[in-house]
ZAMARGU-4260 file (C-alpha; in steps of 0.2 Angstrom, whole numbers, plus 5000, padded with zeros to 4 digits):
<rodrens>
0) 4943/5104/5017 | 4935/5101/5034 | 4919/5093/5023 | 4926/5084/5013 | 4937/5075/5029
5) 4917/5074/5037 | 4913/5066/5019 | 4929/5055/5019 | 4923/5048/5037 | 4907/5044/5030
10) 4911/5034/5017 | 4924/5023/5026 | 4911/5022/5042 | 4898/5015/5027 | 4910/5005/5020
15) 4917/4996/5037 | 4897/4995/5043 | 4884/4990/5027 | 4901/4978/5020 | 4903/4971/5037
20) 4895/4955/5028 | 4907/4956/5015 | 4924/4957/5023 | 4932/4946/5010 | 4934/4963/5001
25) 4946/4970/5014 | 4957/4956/5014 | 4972/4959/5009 | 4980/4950/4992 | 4989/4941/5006
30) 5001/4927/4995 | 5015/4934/4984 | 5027/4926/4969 | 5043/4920/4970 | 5055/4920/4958
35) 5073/4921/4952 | 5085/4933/4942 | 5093/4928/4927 | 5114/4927/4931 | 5121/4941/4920
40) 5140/4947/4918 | 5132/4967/4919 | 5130/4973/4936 | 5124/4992/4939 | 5129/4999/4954
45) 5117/5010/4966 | 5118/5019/4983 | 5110/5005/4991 | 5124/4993/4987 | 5131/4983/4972
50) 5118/4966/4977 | 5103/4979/4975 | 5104/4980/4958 | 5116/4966/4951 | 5109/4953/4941
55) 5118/4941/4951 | 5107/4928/4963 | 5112/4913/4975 | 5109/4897/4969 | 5097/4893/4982
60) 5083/4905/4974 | 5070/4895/4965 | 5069/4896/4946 | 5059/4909/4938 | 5043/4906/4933
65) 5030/4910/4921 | 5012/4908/4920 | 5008/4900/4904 | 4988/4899/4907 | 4985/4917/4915
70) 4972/4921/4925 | 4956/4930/4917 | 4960/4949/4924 | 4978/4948/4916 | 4975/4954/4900
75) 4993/4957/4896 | 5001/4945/4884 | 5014/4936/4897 | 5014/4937/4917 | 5030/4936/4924
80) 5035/4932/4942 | 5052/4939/4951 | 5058/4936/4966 | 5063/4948/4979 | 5082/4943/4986
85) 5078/4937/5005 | 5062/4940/5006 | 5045/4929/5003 | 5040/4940/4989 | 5036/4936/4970
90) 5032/4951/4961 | 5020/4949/4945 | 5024/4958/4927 | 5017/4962/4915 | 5025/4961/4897
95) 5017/4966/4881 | 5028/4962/4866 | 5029/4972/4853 | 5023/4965/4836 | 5034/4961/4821
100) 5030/4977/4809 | 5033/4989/4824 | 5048/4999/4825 | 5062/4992/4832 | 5066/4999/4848
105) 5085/4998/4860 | 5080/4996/4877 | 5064/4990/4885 | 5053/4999/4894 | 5046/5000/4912
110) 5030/5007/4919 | 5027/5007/4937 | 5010/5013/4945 | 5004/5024/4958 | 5002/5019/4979
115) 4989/5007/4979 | 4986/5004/4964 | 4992/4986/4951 | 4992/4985/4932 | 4976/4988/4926
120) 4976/5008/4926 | 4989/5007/4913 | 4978/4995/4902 | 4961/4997/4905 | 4954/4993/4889
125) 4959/4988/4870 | 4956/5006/4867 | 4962/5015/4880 | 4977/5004/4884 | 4992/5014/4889
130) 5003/4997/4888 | 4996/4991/4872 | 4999/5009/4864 | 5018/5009/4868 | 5018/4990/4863
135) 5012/4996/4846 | 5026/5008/4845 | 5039/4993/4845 | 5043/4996/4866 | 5044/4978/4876
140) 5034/4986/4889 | 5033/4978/4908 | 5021/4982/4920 | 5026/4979/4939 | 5017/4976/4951
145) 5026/4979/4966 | 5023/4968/4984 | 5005/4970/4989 | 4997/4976/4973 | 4986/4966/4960
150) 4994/4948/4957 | 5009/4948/4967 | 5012/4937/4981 | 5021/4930/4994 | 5023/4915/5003
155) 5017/4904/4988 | 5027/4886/4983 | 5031/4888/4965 | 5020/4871/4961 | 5007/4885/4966
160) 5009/4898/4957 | 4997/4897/4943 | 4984/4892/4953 | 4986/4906/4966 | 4986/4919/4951
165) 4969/4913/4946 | 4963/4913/4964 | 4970/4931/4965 | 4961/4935/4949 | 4945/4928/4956
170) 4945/4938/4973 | 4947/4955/4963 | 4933/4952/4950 | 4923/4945/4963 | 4926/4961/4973
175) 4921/4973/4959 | 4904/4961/4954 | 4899/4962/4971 | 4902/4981/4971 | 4892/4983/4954
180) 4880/4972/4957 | 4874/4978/4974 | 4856/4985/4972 | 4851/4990/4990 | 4846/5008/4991
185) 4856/5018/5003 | 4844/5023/5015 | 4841/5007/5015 | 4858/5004/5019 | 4858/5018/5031
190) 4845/5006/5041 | 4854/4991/5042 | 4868/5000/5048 | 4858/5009/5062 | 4850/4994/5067
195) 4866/4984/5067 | 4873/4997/5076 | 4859/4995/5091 | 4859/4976/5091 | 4877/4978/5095
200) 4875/4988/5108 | 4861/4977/5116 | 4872/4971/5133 | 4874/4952/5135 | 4871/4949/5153
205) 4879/4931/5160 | 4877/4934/5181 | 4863/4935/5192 | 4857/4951/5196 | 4869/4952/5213
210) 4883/4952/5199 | 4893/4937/5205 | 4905/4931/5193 | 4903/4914/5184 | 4918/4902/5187
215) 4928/4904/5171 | 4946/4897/5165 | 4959/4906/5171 | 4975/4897/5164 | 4966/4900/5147
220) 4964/4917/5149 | 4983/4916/5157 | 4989/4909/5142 | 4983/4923/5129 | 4992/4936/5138
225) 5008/4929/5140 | 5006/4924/5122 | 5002/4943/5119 | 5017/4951/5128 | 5029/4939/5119
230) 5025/4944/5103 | 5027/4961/5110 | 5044/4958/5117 | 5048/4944/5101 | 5041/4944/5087
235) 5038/4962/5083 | 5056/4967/5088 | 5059/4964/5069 | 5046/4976/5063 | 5043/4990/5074
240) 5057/5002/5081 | 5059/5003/5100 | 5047/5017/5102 | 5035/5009/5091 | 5034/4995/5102
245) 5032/5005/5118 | 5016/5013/5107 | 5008/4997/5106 | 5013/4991/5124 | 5006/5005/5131
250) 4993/5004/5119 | 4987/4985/5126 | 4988/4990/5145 | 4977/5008/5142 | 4962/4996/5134
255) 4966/4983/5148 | 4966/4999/5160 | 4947/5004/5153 | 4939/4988/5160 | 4947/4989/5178
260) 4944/5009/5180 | 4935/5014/5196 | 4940/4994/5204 | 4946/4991/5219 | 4962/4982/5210
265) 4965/4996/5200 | 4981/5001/5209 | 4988/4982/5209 | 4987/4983/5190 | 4996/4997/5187
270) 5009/4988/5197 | 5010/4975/5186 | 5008/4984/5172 | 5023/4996/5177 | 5036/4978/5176
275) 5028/4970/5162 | 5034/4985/5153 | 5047/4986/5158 | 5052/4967/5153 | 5045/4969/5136
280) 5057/4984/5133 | 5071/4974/5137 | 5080/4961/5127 | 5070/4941/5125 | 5079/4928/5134
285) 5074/4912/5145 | 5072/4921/5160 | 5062/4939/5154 | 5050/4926/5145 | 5049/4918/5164
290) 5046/4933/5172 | 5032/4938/5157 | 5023/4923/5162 | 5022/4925/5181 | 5018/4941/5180
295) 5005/4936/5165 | 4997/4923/5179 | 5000/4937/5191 | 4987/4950/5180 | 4978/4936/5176
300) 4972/4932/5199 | 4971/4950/5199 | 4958/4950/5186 | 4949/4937/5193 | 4947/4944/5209
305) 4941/4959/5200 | 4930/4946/5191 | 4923/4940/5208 | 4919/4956/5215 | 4901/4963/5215
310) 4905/4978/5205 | 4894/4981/5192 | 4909/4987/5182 | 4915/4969/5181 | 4900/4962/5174
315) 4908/4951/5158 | 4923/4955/5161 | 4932/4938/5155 | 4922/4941/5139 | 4928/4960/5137
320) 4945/4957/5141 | 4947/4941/5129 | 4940/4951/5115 | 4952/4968/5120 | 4965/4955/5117
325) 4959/4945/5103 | 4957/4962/5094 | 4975/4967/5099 | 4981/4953/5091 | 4973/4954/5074
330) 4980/4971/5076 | 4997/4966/5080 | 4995/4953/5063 | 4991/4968/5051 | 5007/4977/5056
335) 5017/4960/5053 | 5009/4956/5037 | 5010/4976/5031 | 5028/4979/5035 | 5034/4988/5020
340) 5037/5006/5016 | 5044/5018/5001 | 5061/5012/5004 | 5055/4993/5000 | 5049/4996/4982
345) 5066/5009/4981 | 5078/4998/4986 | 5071/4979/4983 | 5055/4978/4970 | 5060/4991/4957
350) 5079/4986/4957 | 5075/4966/4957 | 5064/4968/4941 | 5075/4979/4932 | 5087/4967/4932
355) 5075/4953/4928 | 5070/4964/4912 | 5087/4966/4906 | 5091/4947/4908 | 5074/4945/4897
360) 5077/4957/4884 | 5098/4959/4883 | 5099/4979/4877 | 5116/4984/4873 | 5121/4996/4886
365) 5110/4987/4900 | 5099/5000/4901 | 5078/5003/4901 | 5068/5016/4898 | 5053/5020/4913
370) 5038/5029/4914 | 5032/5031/4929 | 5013/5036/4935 | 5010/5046/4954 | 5020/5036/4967
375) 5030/5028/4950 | 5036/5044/4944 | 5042/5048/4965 | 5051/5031/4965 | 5060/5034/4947
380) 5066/5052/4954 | 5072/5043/4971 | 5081/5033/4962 | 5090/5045/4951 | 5093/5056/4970
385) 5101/5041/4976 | 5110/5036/4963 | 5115/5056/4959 | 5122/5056/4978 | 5134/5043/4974
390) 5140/5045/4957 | 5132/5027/4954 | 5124/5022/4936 | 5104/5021/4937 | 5103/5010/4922
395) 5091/5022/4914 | 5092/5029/4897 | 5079/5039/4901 | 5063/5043/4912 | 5044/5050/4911
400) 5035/5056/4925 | 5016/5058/4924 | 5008/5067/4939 | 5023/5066/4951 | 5034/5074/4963
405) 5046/5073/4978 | 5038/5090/4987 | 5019/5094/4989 | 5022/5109/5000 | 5018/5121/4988
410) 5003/5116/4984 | 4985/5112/4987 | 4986/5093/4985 | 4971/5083/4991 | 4984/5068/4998
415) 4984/5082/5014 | 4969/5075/5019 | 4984/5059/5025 | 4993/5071/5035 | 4983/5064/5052
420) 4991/5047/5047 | 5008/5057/5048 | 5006/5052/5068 | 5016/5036/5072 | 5004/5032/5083
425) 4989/5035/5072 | 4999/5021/5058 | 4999/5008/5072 | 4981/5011/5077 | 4978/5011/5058
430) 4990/5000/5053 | 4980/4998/5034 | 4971/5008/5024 | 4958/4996/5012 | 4958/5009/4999
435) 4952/4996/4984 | 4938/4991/4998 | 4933/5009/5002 | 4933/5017/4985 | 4922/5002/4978
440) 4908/5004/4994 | 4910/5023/4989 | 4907/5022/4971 | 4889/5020/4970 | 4889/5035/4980
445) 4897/5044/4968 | 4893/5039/4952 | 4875/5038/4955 | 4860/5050/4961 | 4861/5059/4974
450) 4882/5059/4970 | 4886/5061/4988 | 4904/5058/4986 | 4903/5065/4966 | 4920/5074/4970
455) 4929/5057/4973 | 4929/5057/4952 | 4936/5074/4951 | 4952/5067/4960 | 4953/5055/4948
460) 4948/5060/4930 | 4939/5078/4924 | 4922/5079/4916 | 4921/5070/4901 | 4940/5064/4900
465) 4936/5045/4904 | 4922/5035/4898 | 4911/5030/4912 | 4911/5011/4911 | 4933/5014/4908
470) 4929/5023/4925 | 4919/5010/4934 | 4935/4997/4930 | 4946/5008/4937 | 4937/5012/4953
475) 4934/4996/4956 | 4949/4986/4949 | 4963/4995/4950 | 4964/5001/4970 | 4973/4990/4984
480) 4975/4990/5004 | 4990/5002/5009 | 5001/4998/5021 | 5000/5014/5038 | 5019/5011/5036
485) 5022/5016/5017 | 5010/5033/5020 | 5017/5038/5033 | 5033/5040/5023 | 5024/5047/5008
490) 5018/5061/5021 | 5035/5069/5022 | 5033/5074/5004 | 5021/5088/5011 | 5036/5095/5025
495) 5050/5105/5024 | 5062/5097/5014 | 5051/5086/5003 | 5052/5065/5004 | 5064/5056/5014
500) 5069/5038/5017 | 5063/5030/5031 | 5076/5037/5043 | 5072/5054/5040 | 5087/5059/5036
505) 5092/5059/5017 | 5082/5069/5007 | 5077/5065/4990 | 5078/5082/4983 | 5093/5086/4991
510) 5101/5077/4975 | 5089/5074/4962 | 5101/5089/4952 | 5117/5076/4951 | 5108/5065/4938
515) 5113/5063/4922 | 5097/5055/4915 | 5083/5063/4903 | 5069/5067/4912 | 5050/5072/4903
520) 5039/5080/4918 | 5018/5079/4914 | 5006/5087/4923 | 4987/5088/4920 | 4981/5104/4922
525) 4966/5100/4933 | 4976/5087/4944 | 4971/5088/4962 | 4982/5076/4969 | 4998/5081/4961
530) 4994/5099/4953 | 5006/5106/4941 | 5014/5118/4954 | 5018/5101/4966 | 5027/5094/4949
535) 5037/5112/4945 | 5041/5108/4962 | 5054/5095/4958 | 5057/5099/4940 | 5065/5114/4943
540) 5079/5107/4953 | 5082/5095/4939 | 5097/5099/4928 | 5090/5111/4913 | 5098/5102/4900
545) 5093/5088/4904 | 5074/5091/4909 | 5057/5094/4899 | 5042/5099/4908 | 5023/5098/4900
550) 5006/5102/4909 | 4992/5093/4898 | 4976/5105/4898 | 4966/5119/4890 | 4959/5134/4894
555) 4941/5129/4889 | 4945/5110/4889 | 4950/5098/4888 | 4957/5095/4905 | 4967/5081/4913
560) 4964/5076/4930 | 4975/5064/4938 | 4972/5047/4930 | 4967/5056/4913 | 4986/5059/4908
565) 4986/5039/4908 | 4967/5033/4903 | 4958/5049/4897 | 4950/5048/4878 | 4962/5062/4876
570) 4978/5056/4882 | 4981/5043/4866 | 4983/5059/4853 | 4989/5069/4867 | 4999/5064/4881
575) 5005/5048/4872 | 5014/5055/4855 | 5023/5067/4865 | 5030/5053/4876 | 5033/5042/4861
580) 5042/5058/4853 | 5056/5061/4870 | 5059/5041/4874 | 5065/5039/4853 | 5077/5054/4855
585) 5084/5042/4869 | 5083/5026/4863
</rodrens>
């Protein structure tokens, strides 16, 4: 374990130090759709109220909207957009409809993918197309694409849409040409990140040699901070809980700390420090902001008599500290723009689109079918916990889960290595994870000689089970950047009790044995991530009647890692019949 952490570290200190020229690669899918659900009479009722998952919207949501020219990496055959009730979100689908000699099917069916991870791993070719498979078989099969994955988006005008899709579209080919196409070696690679590495550290000397300061602008420099501290006190007071907040208060003055350490005005800036913390701890009104700006101009002097001191400490210390806070900042932005958990997708994305899905396709009883893969599978058996608690109707006629379950405790699973992000304070010093930027740096490593990271493929598909170039797309297509908030719930899966909600106190598996809904568990028999025993896990708590549990995998082969049971050249004769075999007993 400890080597594959030191080999973890290596890849993402590569990725953030050769790619530092391509940081467009790290930038999250930023813009998400907005769109509207179709008024219904039928409403299904939920623990998480009766708006959650009625059909019912405002008249103030804008209408839906469809893409009629889609953008070249959708390769479904319509991209829907549904909006998120009060919120800024548009969430893209995926529909493949079922041609007119398949057999006709009752409900519609649902797939939703893994953490970090859009459409494509369900479709990744016209041969090994899990979507296009079940389309076949006569299912009107959606693909969701929850906030934050592939072509979804927020913040986008609906005149927009199309042409944000496309842009979308671009950046994640773009992404994946750039990783393909990149042809330096990697000791060359190694070079230019040493000798970046000690160009950085050249120092940049601005004063004489006796270490007098230069004049510099201190209302400028005044201005930043009280900016700063009033999105600390303001703006985040939506985001973060009250002791998150004091993390990243605290957080601010130890870096501002650093540059004054061993200085003569050390003690007056703890001083300081000690009220503007106490302010930003306190409810925003006229006069706190007041105060935050006097005693901004306050630390501000301070500083600048630090600034004219002879200590060679000082040297540079406008540019230091501007960059401490400009860094802050982008920092402070990440944690905005990455504010969603588990809870979101549960009680917001997955309910708006089934209801969307149902106003599309009308079945009788207002039910779907679902299949859901890793982080899918977790949200469908959340779903039918929460619902279980309450006595509430999921709207589910039945559910596959492929690779999934609510408690990892028992086993070996390789998502461990997440635990360190389990630390609140670690998620706010990391507030993302750029897995779709870190896996595509890595992949050369892994898929060519030496193999450095070769066990990166193990967690994703056994030997021989997925064709190298199907692989390659999945690698670099199919990964996104992960909010620190959404893993550091998903880390409660591997304590005592297994996953909670983001309050920490109601436990999924507490009631996932109240359901009434049909449940088929797969496992892949060489799984890493979610091994067979982490999928008994939950399985057995599931009414026996009403569950079937199968782990895919031979003795002497084949074996199914964790996308296999979805993409491997086995899984269409079989991991798909058996599926297609437990939804038409259901349907």
């Amino acid at each position: 374990m400890t080597a594959i952490q030191s080999d973890i570290r290596s890849a993402i200190q590569f990725a953030t130090s050769f790619r530092h020229h391509r940081r467009r690669l790290f930038l999250p899918r930023s813009v998400m759709f907005r769109q509207c659900l179709l008024s219904r009479s039928f409403t299904v009722a939920s623990r998480f109220g009766e708006k959650a998952f009625s059909t019912e919207t405002d008249n103030d949501v804008s209408s839906v909207e469809v893409v009629n020219n889609k953008p070249p990496i959708c390769t479904a055959d319509e991209l829907h957009y549904v909006s998120v009730d009060k919120s800024q979100w548009r969430l893209a689908l995926w529909r493949y409809k079922p041609p007119p000699q398949a057999p006709k099917r009752n409900h519609p069916l649902l797939l939703l993918s893994g953490v970090g991870t859009n459409a494509i791993g369900y479709d990744l070719s016209p041969g090994s197309s899990f979507a296009r498979y079940m389309c076949e078989q006569g299912f009107d099969t959606w693909i969701l694409e929850v906030r934050g994955a592939g072509l979804s988006m927020r913040d986008t005008d609906s005149k927009d849409i199309e042409k944000s899709a496309h842009a979308l579209s671009a950046k994640m080919e773009t992404a994946a040409e750039n990783a393909t196409n990149d042809s330096v070696s990697y000791a060359e690679q190694q070079t230019n990140v040493q000798n970046s590495s000690a160009e950085s550290e050249v120092p940049l000397v601005h004063e004489d040699l006796m270490g007098i300061a230069s004049a510099w602008d201190e209302s400028i420099l005044a201005t930043k901070l009280t900016e700063t501290f009033m999105r600390l006190s303001e703006r985040l007071s939506g985001f973060l809980s009250e002791s998150q907040s004091k993390l990243m208060s605290a957080k601010l003055f130890d870096q501002m700390s650093k540059l004054l350490e061993d200085s003569f005005v050390f003690e007056r800036f703890h001083e300081i420090r000690g009220k503007l913390l106490s302010l930003l701890e306190s409810r925003q009104n006229s006069a706190v902001a007041a105060q935050i700006r006097d005693l901004s101009q306050n630390l501000v002097n301070v500083i600048e008599e630090g600034q004219r001191s002879v200590s060679p400490q000082l040297n540079d210390l406008q540019t230091r500290l501007t960059t401490t806070l400009e860094d802050f900042q982008k920092q402070l932005d990440l944690i905005v723009k990455y504010d969603w958990d588990f809870d979101h997708y549960l009680e917001e994305d997955v309910p708006a689109v089934m209801d969307y899905i149902r106003g599309q396709t009308v079945p009788k009883d207002g039910k779907l079918l679902a299949i859901g893969h890793s982080m899918g599978g977790i949200l469908l058996y959340a779903m039918l916990s929460r619902c279980g608690c309450d006595g509430k109707e999921p709207g589910l006629a039945a559910v596959v889960t492929l690779a999934s379950s609510l408690d990892y405790t028992s086993s070996k699973s390789a998502l461990k290595l997440l635990l360190p992000l389990a630390d609140p304070a670690q998620a706010l010093s990391v507030p993302v994870v750029p897995l779709g930027a870190l896996l595509s740096a890595a992949y050369p490593l892994s898929s060519r000689p030496p193999y450095v990271l070769s066990w990166l493929n193990d967690l994703i598909s056994a030997q021989d089970m997925m064709h190298p170039e199907l692989l390659k797309k999945l690698v670099l297509n199919n990964f996104c950047t992960i909010p620190a908030k959404l893993i550091l719930q998903l880390t409660t899966a591997f304590k005592e009790g297994g996953l909670r909600d983001r309050s920490g106190k109601f436990f999924y598996k507490d009631h996932i044995n109240k359901t009434n809904v049909p449940v088929l568990a797969i496992a892949g028999d060489h799984d890493l991530i979610c091994p067979p025993e982490a999928v008994y896990e939950t399985v057995k708590l599931l009414p026996e009647h009403l569950v079937t549990y199968k782990v895919f995998g031979e003795q002497d082969g084949p074996h199914y890692a964790h996308y296999d049971l979805v993409g491997g050249r086995m899984a269409v004769t079989q991991v798909y019949p058996c599926i297609i075999e437990f939804l038409s007993n259901y349907d």
